[in-house]
gemmi code that builds the backbone of each chain (N, CA, C; Angstrom):
import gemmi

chains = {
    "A": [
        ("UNK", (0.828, -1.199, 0.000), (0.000, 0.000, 0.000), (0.865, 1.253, 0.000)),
        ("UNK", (2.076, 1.533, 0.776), (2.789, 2.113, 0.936), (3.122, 2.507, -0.300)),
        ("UNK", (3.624, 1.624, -1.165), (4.461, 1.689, -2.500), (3.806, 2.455, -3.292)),
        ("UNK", (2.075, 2.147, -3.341), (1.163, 3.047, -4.471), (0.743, 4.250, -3.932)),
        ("UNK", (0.855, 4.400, -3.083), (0.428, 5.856, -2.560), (1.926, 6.786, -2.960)),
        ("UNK", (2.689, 6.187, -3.080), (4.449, 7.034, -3.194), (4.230, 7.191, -4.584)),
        ("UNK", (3.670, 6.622, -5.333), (4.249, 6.807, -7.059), (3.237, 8.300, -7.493)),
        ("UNK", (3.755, 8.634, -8.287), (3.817, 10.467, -9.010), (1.861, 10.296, -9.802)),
        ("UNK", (1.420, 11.031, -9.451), (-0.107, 11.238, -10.177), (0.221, 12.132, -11.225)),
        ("UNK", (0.744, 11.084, -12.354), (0.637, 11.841, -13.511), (-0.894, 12.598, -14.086)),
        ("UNK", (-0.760, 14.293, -14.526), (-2.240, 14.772, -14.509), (-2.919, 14.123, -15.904)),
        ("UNK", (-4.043, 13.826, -15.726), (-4.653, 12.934, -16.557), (-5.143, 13.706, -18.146)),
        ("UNK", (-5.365, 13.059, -18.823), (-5.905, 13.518, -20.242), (-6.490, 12.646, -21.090)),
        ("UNK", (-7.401, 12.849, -21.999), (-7.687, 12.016, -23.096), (-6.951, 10.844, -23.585)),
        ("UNK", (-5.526, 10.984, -23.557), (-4.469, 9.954, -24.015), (-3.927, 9.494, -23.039)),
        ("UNK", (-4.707, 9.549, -21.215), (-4.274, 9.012, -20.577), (-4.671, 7.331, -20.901)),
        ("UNK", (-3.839, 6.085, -20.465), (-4.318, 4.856, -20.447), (-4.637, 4.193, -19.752)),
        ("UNK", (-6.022, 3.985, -19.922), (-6.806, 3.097, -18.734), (-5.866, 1.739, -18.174)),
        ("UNK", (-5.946, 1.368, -16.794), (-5.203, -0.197, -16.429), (-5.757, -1.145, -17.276)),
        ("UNK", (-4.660, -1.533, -17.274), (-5.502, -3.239, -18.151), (-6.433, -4.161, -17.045)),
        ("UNK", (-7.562, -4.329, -17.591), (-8.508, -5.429, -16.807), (-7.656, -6.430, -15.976)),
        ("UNK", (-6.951, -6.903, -16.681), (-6.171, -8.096, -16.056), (-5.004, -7.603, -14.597)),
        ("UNK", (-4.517, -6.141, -14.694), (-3.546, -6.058, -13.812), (-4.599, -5.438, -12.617)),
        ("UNK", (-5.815, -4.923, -12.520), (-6.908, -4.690, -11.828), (-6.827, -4.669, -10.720)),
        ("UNK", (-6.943, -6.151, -10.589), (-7.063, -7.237, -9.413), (-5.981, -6.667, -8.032)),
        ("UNK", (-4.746, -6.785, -8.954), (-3.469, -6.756, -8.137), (-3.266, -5.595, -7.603)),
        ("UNK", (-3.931, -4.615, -8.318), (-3.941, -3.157, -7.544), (-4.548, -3.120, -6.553)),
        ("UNK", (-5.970, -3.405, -6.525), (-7.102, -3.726, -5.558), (-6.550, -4.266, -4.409)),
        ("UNK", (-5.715, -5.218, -4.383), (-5.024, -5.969, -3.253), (-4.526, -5.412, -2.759)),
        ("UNK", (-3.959, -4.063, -3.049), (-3.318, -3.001, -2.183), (-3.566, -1.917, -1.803)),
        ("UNK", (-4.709, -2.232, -1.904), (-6.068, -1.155, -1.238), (-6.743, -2.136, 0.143)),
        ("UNK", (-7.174, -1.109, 0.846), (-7.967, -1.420, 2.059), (-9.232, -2.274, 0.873)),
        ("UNK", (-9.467, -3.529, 2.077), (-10.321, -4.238, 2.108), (-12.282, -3.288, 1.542)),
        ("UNK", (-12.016, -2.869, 1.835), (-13.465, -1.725, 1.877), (-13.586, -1.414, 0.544)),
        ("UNK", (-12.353, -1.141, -0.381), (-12.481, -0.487, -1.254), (-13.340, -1.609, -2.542)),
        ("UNK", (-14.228, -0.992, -3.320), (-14.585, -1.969, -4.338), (-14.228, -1.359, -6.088)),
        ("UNK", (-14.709, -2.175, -6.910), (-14.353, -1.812, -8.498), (-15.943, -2.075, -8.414)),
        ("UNK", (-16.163, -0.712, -8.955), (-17.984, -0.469, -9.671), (-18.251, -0.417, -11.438)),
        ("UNK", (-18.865, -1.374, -11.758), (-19.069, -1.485, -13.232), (-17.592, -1.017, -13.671)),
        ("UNK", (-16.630, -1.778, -13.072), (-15.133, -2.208, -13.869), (-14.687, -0.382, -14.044)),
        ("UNK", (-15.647, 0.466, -13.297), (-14.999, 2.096, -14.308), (-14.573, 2.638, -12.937)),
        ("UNK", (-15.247, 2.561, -11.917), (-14.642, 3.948, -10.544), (-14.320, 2.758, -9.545)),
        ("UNK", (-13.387, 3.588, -8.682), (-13.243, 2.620, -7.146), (-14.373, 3.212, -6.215)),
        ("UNK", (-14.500, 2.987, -5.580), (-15.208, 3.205, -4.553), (-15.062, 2.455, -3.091)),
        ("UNK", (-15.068, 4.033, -1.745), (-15.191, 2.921, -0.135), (-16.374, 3.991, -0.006)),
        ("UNK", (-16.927, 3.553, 0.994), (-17.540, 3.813, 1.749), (-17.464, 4.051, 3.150)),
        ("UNK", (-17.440, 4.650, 3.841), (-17.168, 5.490, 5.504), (-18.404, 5.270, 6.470)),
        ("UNK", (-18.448, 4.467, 7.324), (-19.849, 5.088, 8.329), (-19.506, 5.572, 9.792)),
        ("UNK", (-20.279, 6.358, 9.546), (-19.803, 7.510, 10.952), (-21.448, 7.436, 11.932)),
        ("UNK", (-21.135, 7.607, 12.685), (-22.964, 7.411, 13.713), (-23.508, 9.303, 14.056)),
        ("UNK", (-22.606, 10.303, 12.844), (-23.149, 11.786, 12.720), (-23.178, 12.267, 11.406)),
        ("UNK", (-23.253, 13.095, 11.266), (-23.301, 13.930, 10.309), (-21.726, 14.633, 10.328)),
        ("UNK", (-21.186, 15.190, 11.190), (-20.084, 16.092, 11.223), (-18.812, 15.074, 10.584)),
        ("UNK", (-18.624, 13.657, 11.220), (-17.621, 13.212, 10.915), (-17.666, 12.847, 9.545)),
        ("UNK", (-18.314, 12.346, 8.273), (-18.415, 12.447, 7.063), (-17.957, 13.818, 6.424)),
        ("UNK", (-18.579, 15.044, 7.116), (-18.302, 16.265, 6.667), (-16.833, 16.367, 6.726)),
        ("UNK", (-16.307, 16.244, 8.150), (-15.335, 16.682, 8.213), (-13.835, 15.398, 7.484)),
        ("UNK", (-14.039, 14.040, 7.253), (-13.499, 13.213, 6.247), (-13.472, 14.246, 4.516)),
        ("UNK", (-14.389, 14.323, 4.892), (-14.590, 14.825, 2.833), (-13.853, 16.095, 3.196)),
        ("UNK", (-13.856, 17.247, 3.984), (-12.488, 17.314, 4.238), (-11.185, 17.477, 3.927)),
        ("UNK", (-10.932, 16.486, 4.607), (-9.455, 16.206, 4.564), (-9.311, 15.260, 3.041)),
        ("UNK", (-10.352, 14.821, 3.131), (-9.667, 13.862, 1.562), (-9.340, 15.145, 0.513)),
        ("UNK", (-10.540, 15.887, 0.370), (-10.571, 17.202, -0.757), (-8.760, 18.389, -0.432)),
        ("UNK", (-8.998, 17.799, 0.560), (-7.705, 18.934, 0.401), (-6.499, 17.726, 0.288)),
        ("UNK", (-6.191, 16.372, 0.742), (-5.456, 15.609, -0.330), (-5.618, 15.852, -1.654)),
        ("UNK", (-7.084, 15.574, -2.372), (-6.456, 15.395, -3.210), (-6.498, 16.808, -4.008)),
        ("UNK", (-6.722, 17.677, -3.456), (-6.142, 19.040, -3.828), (-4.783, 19.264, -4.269)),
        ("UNK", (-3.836, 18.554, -3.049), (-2.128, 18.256, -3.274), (-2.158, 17.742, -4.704)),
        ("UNK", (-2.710, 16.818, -4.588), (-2.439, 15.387, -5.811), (-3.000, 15.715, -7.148)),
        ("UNK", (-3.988, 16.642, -7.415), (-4.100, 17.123, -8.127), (-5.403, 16.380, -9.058)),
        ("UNK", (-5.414, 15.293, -8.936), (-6.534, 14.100, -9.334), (-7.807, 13.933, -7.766)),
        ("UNK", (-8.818, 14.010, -8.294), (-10.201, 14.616, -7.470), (-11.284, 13.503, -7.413)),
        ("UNK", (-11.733, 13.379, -6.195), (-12.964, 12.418, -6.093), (-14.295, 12.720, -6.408)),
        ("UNK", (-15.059, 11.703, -6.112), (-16.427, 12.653, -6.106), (-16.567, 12.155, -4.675)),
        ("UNK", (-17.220, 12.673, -3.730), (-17.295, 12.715, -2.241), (-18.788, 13.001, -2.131)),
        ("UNK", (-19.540, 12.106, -1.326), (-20.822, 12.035, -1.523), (-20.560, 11.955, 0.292)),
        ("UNK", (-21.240, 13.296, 0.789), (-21.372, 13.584, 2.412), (-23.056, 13.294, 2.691)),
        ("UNK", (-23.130, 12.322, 3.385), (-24.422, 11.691, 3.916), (-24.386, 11.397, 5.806)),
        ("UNK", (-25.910, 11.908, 6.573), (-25.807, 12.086, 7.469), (-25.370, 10.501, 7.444)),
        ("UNK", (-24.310, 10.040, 8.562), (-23.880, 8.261, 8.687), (-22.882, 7.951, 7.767)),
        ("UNK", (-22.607, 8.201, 6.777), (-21.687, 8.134, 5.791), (-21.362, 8.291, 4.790)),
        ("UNK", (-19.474, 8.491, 4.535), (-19.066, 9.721, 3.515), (-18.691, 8.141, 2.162)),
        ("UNK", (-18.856, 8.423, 1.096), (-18.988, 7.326, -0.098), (-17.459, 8.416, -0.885)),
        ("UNK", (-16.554, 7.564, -1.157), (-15.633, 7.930, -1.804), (-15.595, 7.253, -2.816)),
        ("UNK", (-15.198, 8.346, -4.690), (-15.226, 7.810, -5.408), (-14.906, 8.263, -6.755)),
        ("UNK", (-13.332, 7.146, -7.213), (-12.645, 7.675, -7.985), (-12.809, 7.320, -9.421)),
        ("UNK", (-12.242, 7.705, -10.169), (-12.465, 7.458, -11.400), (-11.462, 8.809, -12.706)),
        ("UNK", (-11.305, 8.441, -13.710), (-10.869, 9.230, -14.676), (-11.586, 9.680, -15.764)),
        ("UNK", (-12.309, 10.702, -15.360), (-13.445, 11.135, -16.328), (-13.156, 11.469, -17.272)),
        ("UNK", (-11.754, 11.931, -18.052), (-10.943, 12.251, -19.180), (-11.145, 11.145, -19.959)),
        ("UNK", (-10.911, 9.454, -19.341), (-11.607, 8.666, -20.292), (-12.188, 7.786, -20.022)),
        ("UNK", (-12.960, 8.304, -18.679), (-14.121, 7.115, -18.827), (-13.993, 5.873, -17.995)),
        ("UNK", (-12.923, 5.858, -17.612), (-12.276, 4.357, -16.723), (-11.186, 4.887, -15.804)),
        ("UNK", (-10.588, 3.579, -15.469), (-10.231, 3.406, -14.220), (-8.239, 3.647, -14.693)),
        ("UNK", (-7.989, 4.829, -14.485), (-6.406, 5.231, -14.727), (-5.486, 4.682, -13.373)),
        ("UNK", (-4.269, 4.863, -13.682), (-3.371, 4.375, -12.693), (-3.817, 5.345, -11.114)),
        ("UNK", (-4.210, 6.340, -11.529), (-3.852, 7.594, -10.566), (-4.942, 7.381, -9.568)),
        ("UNK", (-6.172, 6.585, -9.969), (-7.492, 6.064, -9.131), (-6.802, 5.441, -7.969)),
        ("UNK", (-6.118, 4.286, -8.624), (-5.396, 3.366, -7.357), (-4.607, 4.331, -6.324)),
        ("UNK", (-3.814, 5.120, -7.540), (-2.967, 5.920, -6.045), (-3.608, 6.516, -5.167)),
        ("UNK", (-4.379, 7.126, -6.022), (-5.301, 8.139, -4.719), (-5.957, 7.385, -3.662)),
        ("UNK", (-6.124, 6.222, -4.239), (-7.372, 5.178, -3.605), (-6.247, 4.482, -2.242)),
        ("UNK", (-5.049, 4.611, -2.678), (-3.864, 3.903, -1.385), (-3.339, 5.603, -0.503)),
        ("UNK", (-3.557, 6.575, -1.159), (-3.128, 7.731, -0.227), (-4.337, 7.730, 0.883)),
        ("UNK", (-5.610, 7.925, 0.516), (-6.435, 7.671, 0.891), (-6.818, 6.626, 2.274)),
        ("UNK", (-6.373, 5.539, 1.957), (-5.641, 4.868, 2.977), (-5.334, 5.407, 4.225)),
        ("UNK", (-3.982, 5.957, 3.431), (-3.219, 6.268, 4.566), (-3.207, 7.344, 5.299)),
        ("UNK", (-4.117, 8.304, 4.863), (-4.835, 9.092, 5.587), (-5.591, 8.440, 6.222)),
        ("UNK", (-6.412, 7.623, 6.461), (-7.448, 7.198, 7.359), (-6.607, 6.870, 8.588)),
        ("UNK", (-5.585, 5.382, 7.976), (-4.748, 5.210, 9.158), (-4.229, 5.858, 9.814)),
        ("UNK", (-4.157, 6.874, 9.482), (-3.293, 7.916, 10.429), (-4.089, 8.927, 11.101)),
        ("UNK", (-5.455, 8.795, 10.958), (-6.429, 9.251, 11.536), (-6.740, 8.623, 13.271)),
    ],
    "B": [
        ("UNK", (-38.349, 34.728, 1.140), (-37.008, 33.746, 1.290), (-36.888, 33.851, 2.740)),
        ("UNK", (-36.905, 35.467, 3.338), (-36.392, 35.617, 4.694), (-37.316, 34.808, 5.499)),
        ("UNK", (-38.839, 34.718, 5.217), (-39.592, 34.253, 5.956), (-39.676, 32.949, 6.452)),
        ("UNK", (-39.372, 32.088, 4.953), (-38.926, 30.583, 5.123), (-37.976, 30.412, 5.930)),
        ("UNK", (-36.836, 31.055, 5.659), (-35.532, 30.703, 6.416), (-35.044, 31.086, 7.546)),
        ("UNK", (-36.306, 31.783, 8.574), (-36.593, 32.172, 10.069), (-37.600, 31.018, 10.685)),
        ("UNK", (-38.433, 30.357, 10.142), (-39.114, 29.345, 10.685), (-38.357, 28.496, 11.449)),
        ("UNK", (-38.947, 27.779, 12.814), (-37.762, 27.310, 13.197), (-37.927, 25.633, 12.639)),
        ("UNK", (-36.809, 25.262, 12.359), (-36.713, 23.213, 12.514), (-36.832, 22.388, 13.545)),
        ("UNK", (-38.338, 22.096, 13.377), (-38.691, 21.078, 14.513), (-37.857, 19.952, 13.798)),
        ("UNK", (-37.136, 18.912, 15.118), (-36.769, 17.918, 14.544), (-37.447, 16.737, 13.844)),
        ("UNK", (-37.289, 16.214, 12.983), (-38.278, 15.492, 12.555), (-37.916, 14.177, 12.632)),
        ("UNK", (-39.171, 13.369, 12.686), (-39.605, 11.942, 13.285), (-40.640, 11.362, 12.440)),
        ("UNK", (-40.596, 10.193, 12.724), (-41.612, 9.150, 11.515), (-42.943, 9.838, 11.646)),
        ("UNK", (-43.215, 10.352, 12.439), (-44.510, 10.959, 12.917), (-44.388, 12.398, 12.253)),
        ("UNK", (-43.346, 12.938, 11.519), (-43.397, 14.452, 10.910), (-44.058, 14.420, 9.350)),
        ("UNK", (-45.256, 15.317, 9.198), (-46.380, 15.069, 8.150), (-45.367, 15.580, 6.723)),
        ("UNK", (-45.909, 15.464, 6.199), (-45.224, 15.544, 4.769), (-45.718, 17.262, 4.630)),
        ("UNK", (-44.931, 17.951, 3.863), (-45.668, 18.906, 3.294), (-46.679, 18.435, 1.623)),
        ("UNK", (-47.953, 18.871, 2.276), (-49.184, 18.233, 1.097), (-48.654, 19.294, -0.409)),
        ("UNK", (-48.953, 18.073, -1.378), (-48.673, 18.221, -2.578), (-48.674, 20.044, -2.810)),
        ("UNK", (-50.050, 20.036, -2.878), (-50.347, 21.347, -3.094), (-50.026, 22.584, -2.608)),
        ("UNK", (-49.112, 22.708, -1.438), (-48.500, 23.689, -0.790), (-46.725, 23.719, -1.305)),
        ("UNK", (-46.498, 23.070, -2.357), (-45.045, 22.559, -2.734), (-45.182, 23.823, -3.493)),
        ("UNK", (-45.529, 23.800, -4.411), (-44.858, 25.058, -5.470), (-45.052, 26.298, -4.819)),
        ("UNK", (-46.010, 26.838, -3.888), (-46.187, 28.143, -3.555), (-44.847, 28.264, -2.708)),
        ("UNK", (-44.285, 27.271, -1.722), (-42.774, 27.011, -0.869), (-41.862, 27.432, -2.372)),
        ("UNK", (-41.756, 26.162, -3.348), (-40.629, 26.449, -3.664), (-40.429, 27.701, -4.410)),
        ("UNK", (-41.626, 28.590, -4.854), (-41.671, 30.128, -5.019), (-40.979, 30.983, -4.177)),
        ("UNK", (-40.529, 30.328, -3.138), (-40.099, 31.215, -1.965), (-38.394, 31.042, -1.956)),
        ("UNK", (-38.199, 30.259, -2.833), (-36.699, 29.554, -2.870), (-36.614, 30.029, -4.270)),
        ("UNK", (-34.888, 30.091, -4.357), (-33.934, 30.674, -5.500), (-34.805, 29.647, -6.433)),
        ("UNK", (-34.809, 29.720, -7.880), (-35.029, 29.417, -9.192), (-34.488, 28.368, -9.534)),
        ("UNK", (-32.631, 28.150, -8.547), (-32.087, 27.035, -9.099), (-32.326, 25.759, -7.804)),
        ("UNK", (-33.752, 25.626, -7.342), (-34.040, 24.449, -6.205), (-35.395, 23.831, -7.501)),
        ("UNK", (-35.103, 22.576, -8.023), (-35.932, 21.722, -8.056), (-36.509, 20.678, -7.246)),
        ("UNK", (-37.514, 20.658, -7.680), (-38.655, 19.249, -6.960), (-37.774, 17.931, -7.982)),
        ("UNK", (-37.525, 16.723, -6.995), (-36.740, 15.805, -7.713), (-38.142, 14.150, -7.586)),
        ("UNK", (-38.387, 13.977, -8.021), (-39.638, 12.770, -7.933), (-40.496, 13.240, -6.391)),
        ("UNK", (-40.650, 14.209, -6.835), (-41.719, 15.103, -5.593), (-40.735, 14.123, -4.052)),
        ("UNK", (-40.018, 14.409, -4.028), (-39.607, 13.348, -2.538), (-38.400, 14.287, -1.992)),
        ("UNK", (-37.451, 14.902, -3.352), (-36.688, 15.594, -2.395), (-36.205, 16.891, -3.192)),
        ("UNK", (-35.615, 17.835, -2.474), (-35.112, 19.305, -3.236), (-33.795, 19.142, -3.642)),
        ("UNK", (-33.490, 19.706, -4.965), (-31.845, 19.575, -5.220), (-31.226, 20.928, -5.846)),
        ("UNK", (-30.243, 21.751, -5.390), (-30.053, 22.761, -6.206), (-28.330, 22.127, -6.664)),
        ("UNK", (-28.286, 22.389, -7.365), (-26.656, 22.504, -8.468), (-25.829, 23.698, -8.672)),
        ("UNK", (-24.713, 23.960, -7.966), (-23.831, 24.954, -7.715), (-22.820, 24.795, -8.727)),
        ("UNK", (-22.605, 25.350, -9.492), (-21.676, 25.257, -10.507), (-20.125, 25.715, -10.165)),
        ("UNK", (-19.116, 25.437, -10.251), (-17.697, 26.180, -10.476), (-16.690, 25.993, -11.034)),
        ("UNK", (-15.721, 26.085, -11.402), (-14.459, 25.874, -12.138), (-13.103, 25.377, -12.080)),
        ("UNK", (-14.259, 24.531, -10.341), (-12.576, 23.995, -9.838), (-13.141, 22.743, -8.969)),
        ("UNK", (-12.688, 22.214, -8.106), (-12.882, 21.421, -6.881), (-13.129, 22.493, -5.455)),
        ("UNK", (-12.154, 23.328, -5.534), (-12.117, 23.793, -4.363), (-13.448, 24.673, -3.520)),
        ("UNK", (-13.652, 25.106, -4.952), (-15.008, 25.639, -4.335), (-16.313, 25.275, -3.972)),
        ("UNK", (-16.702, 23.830, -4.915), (-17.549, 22.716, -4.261), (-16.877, 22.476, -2.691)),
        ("UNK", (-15.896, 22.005, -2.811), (-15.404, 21.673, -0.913), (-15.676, 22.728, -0.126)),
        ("UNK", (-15.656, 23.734, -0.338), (-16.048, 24.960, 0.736), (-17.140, 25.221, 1.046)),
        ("UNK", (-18.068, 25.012, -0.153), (-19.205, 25.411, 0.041), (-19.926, 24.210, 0.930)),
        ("UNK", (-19.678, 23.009, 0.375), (-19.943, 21.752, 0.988), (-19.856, 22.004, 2.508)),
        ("UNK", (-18.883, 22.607, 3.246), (-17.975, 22.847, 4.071), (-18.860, 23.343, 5.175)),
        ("UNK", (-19.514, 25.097, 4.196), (-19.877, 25.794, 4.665), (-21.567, 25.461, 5.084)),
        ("UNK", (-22.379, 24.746, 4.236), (-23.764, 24.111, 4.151), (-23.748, 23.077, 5.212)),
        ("UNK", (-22.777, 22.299, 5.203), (-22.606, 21.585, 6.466), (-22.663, 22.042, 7.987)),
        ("UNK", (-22.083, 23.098, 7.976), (-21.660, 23.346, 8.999), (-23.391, 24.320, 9.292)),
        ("UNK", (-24.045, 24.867, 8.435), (-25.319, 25.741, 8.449), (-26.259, 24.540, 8.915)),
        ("UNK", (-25.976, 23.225, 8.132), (-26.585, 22.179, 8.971), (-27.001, 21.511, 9.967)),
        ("UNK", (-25.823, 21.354, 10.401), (-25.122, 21.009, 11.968), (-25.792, 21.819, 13.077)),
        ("UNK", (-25.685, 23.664, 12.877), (-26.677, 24.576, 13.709), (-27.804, 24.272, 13.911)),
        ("UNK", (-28.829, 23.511, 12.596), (-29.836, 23.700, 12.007), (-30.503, 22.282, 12.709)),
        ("UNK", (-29.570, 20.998, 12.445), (-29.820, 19.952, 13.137), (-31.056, 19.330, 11.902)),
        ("UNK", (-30.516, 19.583, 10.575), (-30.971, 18.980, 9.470), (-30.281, 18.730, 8.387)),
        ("UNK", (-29.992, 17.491, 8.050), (-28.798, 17.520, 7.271), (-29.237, 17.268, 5.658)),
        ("UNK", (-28.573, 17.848, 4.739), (-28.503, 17.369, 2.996), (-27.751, 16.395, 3.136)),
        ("UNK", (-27.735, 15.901, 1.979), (-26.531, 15.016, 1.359), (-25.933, 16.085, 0.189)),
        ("UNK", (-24.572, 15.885, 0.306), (-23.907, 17.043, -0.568), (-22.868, 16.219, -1.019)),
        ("UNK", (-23.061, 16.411, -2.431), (-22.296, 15.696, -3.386), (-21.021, 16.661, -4.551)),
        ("UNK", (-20.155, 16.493, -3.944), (-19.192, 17.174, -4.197), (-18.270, 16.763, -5.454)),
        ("UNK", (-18.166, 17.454, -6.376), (-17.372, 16.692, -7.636), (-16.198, 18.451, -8.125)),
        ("UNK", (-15.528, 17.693, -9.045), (-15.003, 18.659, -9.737), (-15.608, 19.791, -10.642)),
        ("UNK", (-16.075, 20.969, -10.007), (-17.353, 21.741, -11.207), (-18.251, 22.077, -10.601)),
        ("UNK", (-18.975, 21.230, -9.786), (-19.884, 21.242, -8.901), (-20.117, 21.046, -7.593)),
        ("UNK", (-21.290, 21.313, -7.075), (-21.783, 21.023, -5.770), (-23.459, 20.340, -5.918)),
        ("UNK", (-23.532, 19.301, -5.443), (-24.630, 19.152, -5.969), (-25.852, 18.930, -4.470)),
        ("UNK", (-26.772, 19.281, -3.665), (-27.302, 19.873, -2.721), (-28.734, 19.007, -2.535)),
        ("UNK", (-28.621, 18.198, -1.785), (-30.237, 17.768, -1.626), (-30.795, 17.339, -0.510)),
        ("UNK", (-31.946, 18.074, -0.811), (-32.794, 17.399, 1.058), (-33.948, 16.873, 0.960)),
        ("UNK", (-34.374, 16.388, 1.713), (-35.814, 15.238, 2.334), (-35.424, 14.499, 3.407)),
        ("UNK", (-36.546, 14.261, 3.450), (-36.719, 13.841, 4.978), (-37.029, 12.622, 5.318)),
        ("UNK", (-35.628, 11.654, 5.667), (-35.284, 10.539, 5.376), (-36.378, 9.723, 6.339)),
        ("UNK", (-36.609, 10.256, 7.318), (-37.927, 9.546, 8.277), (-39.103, 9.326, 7.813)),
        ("UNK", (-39.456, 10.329, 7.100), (-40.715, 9.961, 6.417), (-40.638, 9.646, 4.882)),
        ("UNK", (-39.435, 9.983, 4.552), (-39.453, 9.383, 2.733), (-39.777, 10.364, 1.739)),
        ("UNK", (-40.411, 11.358, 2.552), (-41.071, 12.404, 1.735), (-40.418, 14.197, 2.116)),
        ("UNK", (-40.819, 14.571, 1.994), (-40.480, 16.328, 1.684), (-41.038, 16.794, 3.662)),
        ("UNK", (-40.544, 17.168, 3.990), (-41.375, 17.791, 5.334), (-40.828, 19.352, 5.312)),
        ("UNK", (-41.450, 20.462, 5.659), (-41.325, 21.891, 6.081), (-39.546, 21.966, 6.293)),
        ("UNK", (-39.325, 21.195, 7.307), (-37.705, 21.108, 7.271), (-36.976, 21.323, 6.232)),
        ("UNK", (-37.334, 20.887, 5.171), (-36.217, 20.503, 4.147), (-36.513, 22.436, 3.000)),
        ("UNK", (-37.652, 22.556, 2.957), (-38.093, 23.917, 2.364), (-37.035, 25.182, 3.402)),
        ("UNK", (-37.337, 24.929, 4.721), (-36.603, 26.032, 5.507), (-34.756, 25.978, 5.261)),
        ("UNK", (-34.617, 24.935, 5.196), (-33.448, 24.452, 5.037), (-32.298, 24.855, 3.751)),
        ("UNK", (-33.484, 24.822, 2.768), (-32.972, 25.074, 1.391), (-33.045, 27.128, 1.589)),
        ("UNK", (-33.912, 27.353, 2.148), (-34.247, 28.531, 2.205), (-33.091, 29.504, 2.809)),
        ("UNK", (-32.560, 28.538, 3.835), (-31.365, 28.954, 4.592), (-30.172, 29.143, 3.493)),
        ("UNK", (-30.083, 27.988, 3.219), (-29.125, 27.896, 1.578), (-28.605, 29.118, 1.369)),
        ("UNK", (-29.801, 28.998, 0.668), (-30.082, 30.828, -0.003), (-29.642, 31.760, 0.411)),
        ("UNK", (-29.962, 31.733, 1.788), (-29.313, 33.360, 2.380), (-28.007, 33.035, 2.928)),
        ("UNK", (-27.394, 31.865, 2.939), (-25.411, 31.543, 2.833), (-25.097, 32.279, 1.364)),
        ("UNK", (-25.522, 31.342, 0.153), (-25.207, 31.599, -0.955), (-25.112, 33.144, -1.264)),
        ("UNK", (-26.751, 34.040, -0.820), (-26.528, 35.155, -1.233), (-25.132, 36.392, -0.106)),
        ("UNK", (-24.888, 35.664, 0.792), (-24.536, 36.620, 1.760), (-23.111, 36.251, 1.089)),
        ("UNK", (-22.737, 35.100, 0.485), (-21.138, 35.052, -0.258), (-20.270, 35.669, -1.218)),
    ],
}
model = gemmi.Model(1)
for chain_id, residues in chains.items():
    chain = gemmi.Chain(chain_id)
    for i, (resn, *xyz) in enumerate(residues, 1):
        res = gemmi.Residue()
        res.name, res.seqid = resn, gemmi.SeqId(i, " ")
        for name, pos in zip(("N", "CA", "C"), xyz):
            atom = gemmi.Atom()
            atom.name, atom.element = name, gemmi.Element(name[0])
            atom.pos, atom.b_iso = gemmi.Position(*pos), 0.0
            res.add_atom(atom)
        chain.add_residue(res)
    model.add_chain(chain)
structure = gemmi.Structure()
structure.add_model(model)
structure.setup_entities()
């Protein structure tokens, strides 16, 4: 997990290249357990909190990660829980930079 | 607008009545132009911008108008947008809450 959160978020574009289906899997494995692959295109976790404030205040701290990083979630703040969720809308699928964000992500929590 | 958004928020409970069909449009007359009725069940307005950062703030800031208010949206935060919606998850349907609420909106948005 360590390793993918360290590698460079190249900024994405049209001629960025989606992961291959097949190397998928192996990324996923180095993501928290929580995290899922939705219709093969975005990652997605999900957060449950027993308020309203702690979702708020998660979306947060992720938004200003990935403010640094430069590649952006969509953050869905619900009273009970915050739904994180990446994707490369430049083309449509699932780019290298999903995973990274998806292991920084991580490690923000843990260190929470 | 001012009038809606001085009412106070009773908290609401399975027992909180719906606002009846017919009192919906004269409310949402009372609210900005950009609050739609979404399958008559809940209100959604769409904040437009040109970045991430300013969906997160505003998100930020609605939250936190929430939290006072002790009625929460779900706020869906993307790159571009803010996307804003309420109902009233106890009863399934629209209650006075969610009209005052949006109403409040309004007078964040305009006071920004």
């Amino acid at each position: 997990m360590a390793d993918l959160a360290a590698r460079i978020c190249v900024p994405c574009t049209v001629h960025t290249l989606p992961v291959p289906r097949e190397q998928r899997a192996a990324l996923l494995a180095d993501l928290d357990p929580a995290w899922s692959l939705v219709e093969d295109r975005l990652l997605r976790r999900v957060i449950r909190h027993r308020d309203f404030a702690g979702p708020l205040a998660m979306a947060q701290r992720i938004g200003a990660l990935a403010q640094e990083s430069g590649h952006h979630p969509d953050l869905h703040v619900h009273w009970g829980r915050l739904i994180i969720e990446f994707t490369t809308h430049a083309i449509k699928n699932l780019s290298e930079a999903d995973f990274v964000m998806a292991a920084r992500v991580d490690r923000l929590l843990a260190e929470s």
